[in-house]
Structure formats: C-alpha cells, structure tokens
C-alpha positions in Angstrom: 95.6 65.7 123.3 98.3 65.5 120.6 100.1 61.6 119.9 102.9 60.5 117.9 102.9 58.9 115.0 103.0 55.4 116.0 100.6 56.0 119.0 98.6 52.9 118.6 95.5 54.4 120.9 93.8 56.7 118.1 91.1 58.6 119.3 88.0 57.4 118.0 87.1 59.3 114.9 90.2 61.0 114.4 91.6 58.9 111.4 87.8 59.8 109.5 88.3 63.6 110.6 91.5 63.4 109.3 90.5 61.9 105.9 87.8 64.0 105.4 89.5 67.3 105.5 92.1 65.7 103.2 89.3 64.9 100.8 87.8 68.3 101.2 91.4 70.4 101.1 91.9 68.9 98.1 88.6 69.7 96.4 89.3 73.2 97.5 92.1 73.0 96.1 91.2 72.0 92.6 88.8 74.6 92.8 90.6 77.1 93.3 92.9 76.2 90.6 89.9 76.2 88.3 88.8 79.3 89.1 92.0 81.3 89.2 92.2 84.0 86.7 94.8 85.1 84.7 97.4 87.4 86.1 95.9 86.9 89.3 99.3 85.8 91.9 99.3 82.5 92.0 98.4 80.4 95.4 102.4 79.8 96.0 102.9 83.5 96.0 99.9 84.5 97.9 100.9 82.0 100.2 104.4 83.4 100.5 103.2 86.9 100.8 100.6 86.0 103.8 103.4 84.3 105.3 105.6 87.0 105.2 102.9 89.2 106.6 102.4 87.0 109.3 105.8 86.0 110.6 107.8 89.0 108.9 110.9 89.4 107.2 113.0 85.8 107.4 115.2 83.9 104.6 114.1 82.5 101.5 115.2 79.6 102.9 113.3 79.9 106.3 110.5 80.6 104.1 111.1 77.6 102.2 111.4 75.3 105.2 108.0 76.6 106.4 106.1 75.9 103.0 107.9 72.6 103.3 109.2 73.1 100.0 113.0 73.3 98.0 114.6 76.7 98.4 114.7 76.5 94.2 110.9 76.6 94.2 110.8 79.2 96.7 113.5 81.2 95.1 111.5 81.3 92.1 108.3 82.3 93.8 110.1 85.0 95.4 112.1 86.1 92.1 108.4 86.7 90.6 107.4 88.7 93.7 109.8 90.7 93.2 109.5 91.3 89.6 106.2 92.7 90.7 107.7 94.7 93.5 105.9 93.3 96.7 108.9 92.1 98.3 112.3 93.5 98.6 115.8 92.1 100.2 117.7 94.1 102.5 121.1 92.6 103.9 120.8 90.7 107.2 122.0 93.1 109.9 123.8 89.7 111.5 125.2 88.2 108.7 125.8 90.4 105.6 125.9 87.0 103.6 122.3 86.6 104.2 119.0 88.5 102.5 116.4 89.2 104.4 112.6 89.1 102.2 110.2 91.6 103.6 106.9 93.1 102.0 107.1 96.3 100.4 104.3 98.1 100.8 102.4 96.7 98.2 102.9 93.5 98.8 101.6 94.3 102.1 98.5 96.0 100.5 98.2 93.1 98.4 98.1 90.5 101.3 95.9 93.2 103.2 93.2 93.5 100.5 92.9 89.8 99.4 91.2 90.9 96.5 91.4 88.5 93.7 89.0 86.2 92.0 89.2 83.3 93.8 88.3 85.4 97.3 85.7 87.2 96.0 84.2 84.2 94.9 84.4 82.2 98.0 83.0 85.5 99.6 80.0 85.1 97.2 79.7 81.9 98.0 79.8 82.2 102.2 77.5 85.2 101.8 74.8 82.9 99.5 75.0 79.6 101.4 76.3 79.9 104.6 75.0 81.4 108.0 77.0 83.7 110.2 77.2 81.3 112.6 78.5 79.2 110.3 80.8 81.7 108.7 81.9 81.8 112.1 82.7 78.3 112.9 84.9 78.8 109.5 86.3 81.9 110.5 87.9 79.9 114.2 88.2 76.9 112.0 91.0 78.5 109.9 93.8 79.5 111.9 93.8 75.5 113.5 93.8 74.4 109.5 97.0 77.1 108.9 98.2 75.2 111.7 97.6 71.4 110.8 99.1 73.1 106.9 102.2 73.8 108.8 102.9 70.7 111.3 102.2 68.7 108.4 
C-alpha cells in the first residue's frame, strides 16, 4: 500500500493525487486566512486545542513535535491559550519537572462548538453547493487528510 521515499515503482496517479491536494490545501488555506475574523483564535491555536482534545493532555513539546513545529512557536501558541483560559498546566505526576497542557473546560467547549467564522462559512458553503453524499465523501475524507497532515 504505503512506499518509501525513494520507492522508484509509484503507483500510477499518485504523484498527480498528491499534487493536487497540495494545490487545493493551500487554497484552503489562503482562504481561510482571508476570511478569518478578528479575535477569532487563530488556525495554530485551534489546531492546538483540537489536538489536545483528541490525544489529551501531553507536553508542549510533545505537542510541538506533533504540529511539526519549534517548541518556541508552540510555547507561544500555548501562552495565548492560556491567557484566554482554555488550557491549564498541572505538574506531571512522573516527573514534577514537566507540565502537562490539558483543556479547561472551555477550551474544551471551544474545540466542541467550532463556532467561528471561518466554520460557519464553510458550513454555508457545504450546505449551498455540495450534496450529502458529497458532504459525506468529505466527512470520511478528513480524518485520512488529519492523517497525511501528521505523517507529513
């Protein structure tokens, strides 16, 4: 299924699959950018909240690694965070150098709603021009795109 990198047997279509959804991440991308409002959290920290959600408490630095990113930019992503109180340290119970991140609960409520601009208009926009099937295809779609996002 899977190859290496230097697998010389590609197969076929998969370097034009590939490019394409790096062409079309990154127009999402922009858009979303665009489109974010002011005061809204930004993608890093929505992106560090989810995660957190998802995995559970861990290490800025664990959280960094994930996100593929230095534990400076994380640290500041998670110093904002908690400036807005949706996520709190607690010592690790193993090593009492250590802080473990974990939602409060309104950082969980935040992840949980996903209420901000940019979702509601990409709802809009699924609910205008797409059908529930393929809403559907989207909605399987996803997880395998987290996943590519984090072998990546």
């Amino acid at each position: 299924m899977g190859g290496s990198e230097d697998n010389v047997t590609e197969v076929p279509g998969l370097r034009e699959t590939a490019s394409r959804l790096r062409v079309a991440i990154g127009a999402v991308k922009r858009r979303i950018r665009e489109a974010s409002a002011e005061g809204e959290l930004s993608v890093p920290q929505l992106t560090a909240l989810s995660r957190l959600a998802r995995l559970g408490p861990m290490t800025t630095a664990e959280l960094a690694r994930r996100e593929q990113i230095s534990p400076q930019a994380m640290g500041a992503t998670i110093a904002s965070l908690e400036t807005l109180g949706l996520v709190a340290r607690s010592a690790d119970a193993a090593d009492g150098r250590l802080s473990i991140l974990g939602l409060t609960p309104e950082g969980l409520a935040a992840v949980r709603s996903g209420r901000n601009a940019v979702v509601d208009r990409i709802v809009a926009v699924l609910d205008r021009s797409f059908t529930e099937e393929e809403t559907e295809i989207l909605a399987a779609a996803a997880p395998l795109i987290e996943r590519l996002a984090d072998l990546l």
